[in-house]
C-alpha positions as CSV (number, residue, x, y, z in Angstrom):
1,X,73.5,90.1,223.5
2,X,70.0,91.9,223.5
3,X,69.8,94.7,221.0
4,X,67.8,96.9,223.1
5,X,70.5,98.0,225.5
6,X,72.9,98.6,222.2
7,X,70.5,100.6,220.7
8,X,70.0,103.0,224.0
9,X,73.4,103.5,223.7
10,X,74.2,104.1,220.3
11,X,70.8,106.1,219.8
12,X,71.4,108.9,221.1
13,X,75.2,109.7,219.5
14,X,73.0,108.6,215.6
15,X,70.7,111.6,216.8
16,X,73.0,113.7,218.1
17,X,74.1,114.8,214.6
18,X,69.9,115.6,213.3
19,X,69.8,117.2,216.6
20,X,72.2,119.6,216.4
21,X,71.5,119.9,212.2
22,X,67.7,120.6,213.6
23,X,69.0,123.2,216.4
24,X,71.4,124.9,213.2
25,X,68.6,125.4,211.0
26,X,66.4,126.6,213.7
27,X,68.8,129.5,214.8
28,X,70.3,130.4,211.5
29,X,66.4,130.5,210.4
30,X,65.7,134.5,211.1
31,X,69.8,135.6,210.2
32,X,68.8,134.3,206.8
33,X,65.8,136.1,206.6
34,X,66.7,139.1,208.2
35,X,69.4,138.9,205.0
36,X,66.8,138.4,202.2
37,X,64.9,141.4,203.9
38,X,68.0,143.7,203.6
39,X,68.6,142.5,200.1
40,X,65.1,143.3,199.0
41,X,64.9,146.5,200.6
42,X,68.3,147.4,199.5
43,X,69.9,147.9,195.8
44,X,73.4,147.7,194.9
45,X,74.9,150.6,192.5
46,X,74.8,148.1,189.5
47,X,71.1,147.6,189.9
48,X,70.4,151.3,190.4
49,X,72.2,152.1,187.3
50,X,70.4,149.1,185.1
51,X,67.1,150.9,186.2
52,X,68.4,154.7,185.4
53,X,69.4,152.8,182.2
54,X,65.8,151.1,181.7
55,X,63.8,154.2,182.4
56,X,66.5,156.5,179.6
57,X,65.9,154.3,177.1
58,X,62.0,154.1,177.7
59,X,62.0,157.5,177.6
60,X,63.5,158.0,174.9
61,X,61.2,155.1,172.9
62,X,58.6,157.1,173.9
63,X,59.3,160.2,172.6
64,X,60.5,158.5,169.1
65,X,57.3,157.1,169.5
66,X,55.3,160.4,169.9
67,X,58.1,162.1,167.2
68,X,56.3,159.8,164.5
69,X,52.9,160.3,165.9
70,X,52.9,164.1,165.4
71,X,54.9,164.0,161.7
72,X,52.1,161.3,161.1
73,X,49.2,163.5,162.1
74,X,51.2,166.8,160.5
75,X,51.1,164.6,157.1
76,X,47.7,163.9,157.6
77,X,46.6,167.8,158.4
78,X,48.4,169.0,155.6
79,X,46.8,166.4,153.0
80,X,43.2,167.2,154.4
81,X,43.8,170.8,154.1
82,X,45.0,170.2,150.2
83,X,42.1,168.8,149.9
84,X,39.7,171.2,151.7
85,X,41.9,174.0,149.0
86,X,41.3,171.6,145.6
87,X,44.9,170.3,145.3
88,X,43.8,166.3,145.1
């Protein structure tokens, strides 16, 4: 039996299955990125409190921060004016 005539039969039902995997990826192509769209412009409640969290504690690092800054420069006025009076 020639294997030609086999393999126009049988060729089309081994493609059928890419073909239709090919035509599934092709229209569930924008639905998926329609989805990663909404995802990125949206945010959940859980990811708006984790930034609301974030920016508190920044915040509040920051003014620590500047808290120590000024006592540092208040220490450092008050030893230049003891000097400026004669203390040592």
């Amino acid at each position: 039996m020639p294997i030609r005539p086999l393999l126009l039969i049988l060729l089309p039902l081994l493609l059928g299955g890419c073909l239709l995997s090919a035509a599934k990826t092709i229209v569930t192509a924008p639905i998926k990125a329609a989805e990663v769209v909404y995802d990125t412009a949206t945010e959940s409640q859980e990811e708006a409190d984790i930034k609301r969290g974030r920016a508190a504690r920044k915040a509040e690092e920051r003014a620590e921060r500047e808290a120590r800054q000024a006592e540092k420069d208040r220490r450092k006025a008050e030893r230049q004016r003891r000097r400026d009076e004669g203390w040592n």
